[in-house]
C-alpha positions as CSV (number, residue, x, y, z in Angstrom):
1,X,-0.2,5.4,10.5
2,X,3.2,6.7,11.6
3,X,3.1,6.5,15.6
4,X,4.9,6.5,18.4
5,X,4.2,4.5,21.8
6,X,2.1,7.3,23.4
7,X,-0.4,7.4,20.5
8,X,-0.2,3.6,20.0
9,X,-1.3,3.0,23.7
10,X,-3.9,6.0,23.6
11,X,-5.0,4.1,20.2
12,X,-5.1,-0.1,22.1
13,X,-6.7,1.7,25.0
14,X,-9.6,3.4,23.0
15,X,-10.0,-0.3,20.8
16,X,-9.8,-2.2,24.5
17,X,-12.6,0.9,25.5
18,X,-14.8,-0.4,22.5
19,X,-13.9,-4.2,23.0
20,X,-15.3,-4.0,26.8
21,X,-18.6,-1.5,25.8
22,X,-19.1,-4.2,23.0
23,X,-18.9,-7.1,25.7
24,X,-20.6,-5.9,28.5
25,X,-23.9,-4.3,26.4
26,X,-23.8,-7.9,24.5
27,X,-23.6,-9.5,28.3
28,X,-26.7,-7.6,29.3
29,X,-28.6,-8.6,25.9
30,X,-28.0,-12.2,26.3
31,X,-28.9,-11.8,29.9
32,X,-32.3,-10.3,29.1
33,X,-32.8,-12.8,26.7
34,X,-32.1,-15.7,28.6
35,X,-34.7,-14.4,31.4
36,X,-37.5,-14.0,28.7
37,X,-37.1,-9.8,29.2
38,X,-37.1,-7.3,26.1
39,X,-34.1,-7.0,24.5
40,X,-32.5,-3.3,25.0
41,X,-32.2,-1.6,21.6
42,X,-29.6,1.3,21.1
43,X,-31.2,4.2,22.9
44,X,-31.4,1.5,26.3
45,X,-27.3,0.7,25.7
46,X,-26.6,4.6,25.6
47,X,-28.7,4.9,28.9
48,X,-26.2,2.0,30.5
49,X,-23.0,3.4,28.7
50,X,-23.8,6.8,30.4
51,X,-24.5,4.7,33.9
52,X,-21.1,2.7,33.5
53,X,-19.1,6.0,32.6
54,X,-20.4,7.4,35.8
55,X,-19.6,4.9,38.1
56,X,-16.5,3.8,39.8
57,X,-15.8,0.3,38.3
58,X,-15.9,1.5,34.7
59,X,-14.9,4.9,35.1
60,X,-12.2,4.7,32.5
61,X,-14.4,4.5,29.7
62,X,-14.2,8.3,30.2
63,X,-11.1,8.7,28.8
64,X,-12.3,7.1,25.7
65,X,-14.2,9.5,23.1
66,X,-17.4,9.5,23.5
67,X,-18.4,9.3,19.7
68,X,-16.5,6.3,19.2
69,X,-18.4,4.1,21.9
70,X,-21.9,5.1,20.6
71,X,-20.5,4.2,17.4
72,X,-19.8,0.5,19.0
73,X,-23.3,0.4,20.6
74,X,-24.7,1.2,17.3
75,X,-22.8,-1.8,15.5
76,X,-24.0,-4.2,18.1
77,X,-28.0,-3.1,17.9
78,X,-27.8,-3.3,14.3
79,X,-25.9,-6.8,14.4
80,X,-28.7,-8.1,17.0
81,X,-31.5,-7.0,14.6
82,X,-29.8,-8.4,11.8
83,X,-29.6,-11.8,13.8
84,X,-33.0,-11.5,14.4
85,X,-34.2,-11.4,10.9
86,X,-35.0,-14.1,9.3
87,X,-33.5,-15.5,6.5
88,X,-30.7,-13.7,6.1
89,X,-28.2,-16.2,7.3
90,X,-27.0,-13.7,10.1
91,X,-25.7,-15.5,13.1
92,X,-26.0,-13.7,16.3
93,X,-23.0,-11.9,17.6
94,X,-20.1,-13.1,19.6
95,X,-17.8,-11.8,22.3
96,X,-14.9,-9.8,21.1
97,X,-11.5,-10.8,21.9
98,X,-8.1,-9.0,22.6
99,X,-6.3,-8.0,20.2
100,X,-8.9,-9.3,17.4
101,X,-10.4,-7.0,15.6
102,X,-9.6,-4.0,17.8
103,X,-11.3,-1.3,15.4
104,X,-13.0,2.0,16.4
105,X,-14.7,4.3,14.7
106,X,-15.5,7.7,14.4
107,X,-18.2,9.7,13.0
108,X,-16.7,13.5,13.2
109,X,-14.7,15.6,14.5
110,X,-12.3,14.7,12.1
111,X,-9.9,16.3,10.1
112,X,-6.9,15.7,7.6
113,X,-4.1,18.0,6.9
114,X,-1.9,17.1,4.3
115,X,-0.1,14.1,5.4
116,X,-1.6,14.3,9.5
117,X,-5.1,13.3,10.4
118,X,-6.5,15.0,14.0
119,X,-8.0,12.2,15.7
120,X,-10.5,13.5,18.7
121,X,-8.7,12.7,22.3
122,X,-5.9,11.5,20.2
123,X,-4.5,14.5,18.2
124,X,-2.2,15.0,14.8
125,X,-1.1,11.9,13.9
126,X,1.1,11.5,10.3
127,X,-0.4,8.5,8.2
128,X,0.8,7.3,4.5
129,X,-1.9,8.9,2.3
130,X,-2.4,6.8,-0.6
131,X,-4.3,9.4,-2.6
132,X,-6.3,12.5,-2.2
133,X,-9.1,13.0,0.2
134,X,-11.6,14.9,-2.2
135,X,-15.2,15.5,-0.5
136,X,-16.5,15.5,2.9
137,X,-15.5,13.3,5.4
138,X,-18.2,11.6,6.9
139,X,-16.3,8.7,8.8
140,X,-13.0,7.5,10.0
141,X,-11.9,4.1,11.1
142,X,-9.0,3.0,12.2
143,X,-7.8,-0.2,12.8
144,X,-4.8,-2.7,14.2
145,X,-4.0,-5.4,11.9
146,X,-1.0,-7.2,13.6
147,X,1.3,-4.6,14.9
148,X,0.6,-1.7,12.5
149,X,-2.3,1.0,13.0
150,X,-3.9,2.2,9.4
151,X,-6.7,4.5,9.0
152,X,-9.5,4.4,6.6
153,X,-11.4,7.3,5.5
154,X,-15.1,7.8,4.6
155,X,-15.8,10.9,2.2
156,X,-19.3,12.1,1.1
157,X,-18.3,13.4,-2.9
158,X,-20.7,15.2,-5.5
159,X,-21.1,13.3,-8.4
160,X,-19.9,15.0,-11.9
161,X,-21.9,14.0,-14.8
162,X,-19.8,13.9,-18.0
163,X,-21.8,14.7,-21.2
């Protein structure tokens, strides 16, 4: 992605925003675990990610889209329960780090324009469009890898049957 410092910090803060929702719902999990308690599945994380936007301490996960953190809390409940099946060779998942990894992703609200993608809470930002986005888009991630920012882009396509 072309950006400039304002969309690049907007862009580390919303990956930091994931990064900590990722932590702390993984925190609580091992928590309940290591009390013998159930384990708190998606729909229990979105109940605390509401609770730890409202309150003081974490109140800048507001600032973050919304999307994009459920999006984080679903990755984690499906890494648990892949952890918990058996045979699968799934480890159970670790703590994120700064500046590893920093991803987010989102599901909609979405939308490209020649050479700009709109990114909620973001806006227009250019980006190097290797080909043609044919189809709908159904998700769009974007991702740090050393200093640069790149987007990848999900699209739902019919399929043509040649005869």
């Amino acid at each position: 992605m072309k950006t400039n410092s304002e969309i690049e910090q907007k862009l580390a803060q919303f990956a930091g925003c994931c990064r900590f929702v990722w932590n702390k719902a993984l925190e609580l999990v091992k928590y309940r675990l290591d009390h013998d308690r159930p384990v708190p599945w998606y729909n229990d994380l979105a109940g605390f990610l509401g609770l730890w936007k409202r309150s003081e301490e974490y109140g800048f996960l507001k600032e973050a889209h919304s999307q994009i953190l459920q999006q984080t809390l679903k990755d984690l409940d499906k890494a648990i329960r892949s952890a918990f099946t058996k045979g699968n060779g799934i480890r159970f998942p670790k703590f994120k780090k700064k500046y590893v990894h920093d991803t987010f992703r989102y599901p909609q609200g979405v939308k490209v324009s020649g050479r700009r993608i709109y990114l909620p809470k973001i806006g227009w930002v250019r980006f190097f469009k290797s080909r043609e986005i044919e189809g709908k888009i159904k998700q769009v991630t974007v991702k740090r890898e050393y200093k640069h920012w790149f987007v990848s882009i999900v699209v739902e396509k019919e399929k043509t049957c040649v005869e």
